[in-house]
C-alpha positions as CSV (number, residue, x, y, z in Angstrom):
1,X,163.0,120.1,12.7
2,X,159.5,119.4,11.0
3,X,161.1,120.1,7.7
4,X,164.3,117.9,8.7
5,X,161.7,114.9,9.3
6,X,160.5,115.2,6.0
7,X,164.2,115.1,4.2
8,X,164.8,111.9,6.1
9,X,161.3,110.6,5.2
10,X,162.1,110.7,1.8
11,X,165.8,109.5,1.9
12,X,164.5,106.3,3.6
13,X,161.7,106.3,1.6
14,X,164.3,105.6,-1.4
15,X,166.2,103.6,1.0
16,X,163.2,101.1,1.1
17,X,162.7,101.2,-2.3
18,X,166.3,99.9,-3.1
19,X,166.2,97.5,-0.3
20,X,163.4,96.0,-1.9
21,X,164.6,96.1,-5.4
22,X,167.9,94.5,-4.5
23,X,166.6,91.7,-2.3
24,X,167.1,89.2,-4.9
25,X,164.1,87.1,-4.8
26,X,164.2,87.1,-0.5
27,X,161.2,88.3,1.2
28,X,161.5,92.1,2.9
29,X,158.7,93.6,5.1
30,X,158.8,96.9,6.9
31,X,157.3,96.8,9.7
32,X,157.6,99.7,11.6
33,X,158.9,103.4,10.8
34,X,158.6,106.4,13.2
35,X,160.4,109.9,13.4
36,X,160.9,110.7,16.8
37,X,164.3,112.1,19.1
38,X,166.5,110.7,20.9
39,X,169.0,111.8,23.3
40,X,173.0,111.0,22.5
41,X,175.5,112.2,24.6
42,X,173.6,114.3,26.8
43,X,172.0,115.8,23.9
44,X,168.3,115.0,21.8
45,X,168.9,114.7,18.4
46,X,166.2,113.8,15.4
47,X,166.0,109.9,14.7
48,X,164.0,107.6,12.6
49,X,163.4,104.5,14.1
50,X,162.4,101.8,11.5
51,X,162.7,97.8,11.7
52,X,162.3,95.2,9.1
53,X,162.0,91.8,8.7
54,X,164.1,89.7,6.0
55,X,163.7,85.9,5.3
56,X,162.4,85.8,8.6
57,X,165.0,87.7,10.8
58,X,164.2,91.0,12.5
59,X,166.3,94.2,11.9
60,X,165.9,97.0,14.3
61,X,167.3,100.5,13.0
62,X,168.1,103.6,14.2
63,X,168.9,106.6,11.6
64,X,169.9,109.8,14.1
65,X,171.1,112.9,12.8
66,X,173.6,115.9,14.5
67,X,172.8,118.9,13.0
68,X,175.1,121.8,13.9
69,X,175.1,125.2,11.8
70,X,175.6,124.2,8.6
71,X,176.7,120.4,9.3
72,X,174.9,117.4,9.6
73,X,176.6,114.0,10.7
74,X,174.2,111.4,10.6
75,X,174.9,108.2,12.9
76,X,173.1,104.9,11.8
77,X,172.8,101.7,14.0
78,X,171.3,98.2,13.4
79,X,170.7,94.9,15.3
80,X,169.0,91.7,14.3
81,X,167.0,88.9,16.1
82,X,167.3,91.5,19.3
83,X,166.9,95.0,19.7
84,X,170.0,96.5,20.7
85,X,169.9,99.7,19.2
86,X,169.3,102.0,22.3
87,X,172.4,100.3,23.8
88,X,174.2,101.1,20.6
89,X,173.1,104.8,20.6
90,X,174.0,104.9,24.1
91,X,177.8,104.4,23.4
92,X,177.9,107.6,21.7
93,X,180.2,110.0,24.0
94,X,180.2,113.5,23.3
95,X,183.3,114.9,20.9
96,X,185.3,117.2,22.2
């Protein structure tokens, strides 16, 4: 997975980038950004956690990823003012 962290490092890495480039004028910060797991449906996956705060409002993000053989379905989740995200990863059931 080491190598995984790394392809999602640099995908939000250009993520950023264009956030930043396309924030016509307002004022973007990151302020926090953090690989880590997390468990969905019964089962831990990779995530990068990251928030960011726009013209004075709070983001909180979630970019999880399902890897399975060959497949990777990638779930991403956002709340502002209030960090919902962990409630939002936790409606995830598992497919059948």
């Amino acid at each position: 997975l080491q190598g995984m962290y790394s392809v999602i490092n640099s995908y939000l890495n250009a993520f950023f980038e264009l956030l930043l480039d396309n924030s016509q004028g307002g004022d973007i910060q990151l302020l926090q950004s953090a690989p880590g797991n997390v468990v969905i449906a019964g089962e831990k996956h990779p995530c990068w956690r990251f928030s960011i705060e726009r013209d004075g409002v709070v983001d909180y993000n979630a970019f999880a990823l399902f890897l399975n053989g060959n497949y990777v379905m990638n779930v991403f989740v956002s709340s502002s003012i209030t960090d919902h995200v962990d409630e939002m990863l936790a409606l995830i059931h598992p497919l059948s």
